[in-house]
C-alpha positions as CSV (number, residue, x, y, z in Angstrom):
1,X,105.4,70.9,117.6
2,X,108.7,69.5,116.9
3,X,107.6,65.9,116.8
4,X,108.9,63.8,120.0
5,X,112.1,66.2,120.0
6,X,112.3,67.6,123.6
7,X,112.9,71.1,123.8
8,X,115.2,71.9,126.5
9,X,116.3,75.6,127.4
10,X,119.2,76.8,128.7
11,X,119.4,78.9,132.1
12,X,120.7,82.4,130.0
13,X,117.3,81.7,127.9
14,X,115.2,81.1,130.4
15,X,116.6,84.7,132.4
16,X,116.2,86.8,129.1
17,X,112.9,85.5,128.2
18,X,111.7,86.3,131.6
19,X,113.5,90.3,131.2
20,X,111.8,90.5,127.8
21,X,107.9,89.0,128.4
22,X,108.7,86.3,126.1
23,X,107.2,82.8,127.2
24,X,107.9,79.2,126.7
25,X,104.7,78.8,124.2
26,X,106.0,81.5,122.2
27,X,109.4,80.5,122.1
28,X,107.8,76.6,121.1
29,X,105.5,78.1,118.1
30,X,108.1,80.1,117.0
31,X,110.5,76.6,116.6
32,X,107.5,74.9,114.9
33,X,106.5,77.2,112.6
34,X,109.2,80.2,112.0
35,X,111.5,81.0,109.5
36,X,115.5,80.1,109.5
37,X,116.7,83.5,108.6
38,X,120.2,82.6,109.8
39,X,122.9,79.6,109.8
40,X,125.4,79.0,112.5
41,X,126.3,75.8,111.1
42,X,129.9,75.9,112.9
43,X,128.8,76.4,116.5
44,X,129.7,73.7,118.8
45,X,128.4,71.8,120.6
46,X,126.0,71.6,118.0
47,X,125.0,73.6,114.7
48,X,122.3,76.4,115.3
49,X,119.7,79.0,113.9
50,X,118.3,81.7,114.0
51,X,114.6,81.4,114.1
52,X,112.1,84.6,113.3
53,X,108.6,84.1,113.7
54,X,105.7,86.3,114.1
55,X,104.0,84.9,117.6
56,X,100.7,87.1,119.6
57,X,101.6,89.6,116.6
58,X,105.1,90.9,117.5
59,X,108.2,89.1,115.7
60,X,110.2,87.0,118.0
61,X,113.7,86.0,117.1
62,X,115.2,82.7,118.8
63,X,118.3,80.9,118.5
64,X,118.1,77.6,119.1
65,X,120.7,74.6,118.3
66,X,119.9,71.1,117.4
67,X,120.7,68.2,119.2
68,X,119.9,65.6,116.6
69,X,121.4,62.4,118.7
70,X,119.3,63.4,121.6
71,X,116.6,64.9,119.6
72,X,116.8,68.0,121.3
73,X,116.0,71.6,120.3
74,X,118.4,73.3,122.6
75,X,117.3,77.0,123.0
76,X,120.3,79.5,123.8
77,X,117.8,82.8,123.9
78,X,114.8,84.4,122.3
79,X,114.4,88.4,122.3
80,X,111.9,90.9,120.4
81,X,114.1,92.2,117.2
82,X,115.2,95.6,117.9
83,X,113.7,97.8,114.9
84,X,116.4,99.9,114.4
85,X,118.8,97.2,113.8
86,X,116.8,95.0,111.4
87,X,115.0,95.4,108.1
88,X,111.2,96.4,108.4
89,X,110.8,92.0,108.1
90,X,113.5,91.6,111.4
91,X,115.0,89.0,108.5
92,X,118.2,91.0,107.8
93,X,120.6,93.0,110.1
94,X,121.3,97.0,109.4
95,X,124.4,97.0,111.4
């Protein structure tokens, strides 16, 4: 998946993946293979992303920050786009 970069996830993650059905696999193929549809290249500790991918045929979006000393992929949360505030891809917000 991400090479021998650990993926570690935070506790708030791990709570709202378990409210919203949203496993670890999912969260891990959406890292490997999803699509950067946001920057946040000033958040500290480290620089993160927004990640969409398309995972058991429902979009997942996750945040998740890079570690690169460490070689971590930190995840901060993951959640099911909400249609009604993103475009019919879930790449771009309405409001």
């Amino acid at each position: 998946m991400a090479g021998e970069w650990a993926v570690v996830y935070r506790v708030h993650a791990i709570l709202r993946m378990a409210e919203r059905g949203i496993s670890r696999g999912e969260v891990e193929e959406a890292i490997a293979r999803g699509e950067t549809i946001e920057n946040y290249a000033d958040d500290t500790p480290y620089p993160s992303r927004l990640v969409l991918a398309t995972v058991e045929r429902r979009p997942i979006h996750v945040v998740v920050a890079r570690n690169e000393d460490d070689r971590e992929w930190i995840v901060i949360t993951a959640y099911q786009p909400d249609p009604s505030e993103w475009d019919s891809e879930f790449k771009r917000r309405t409001r």
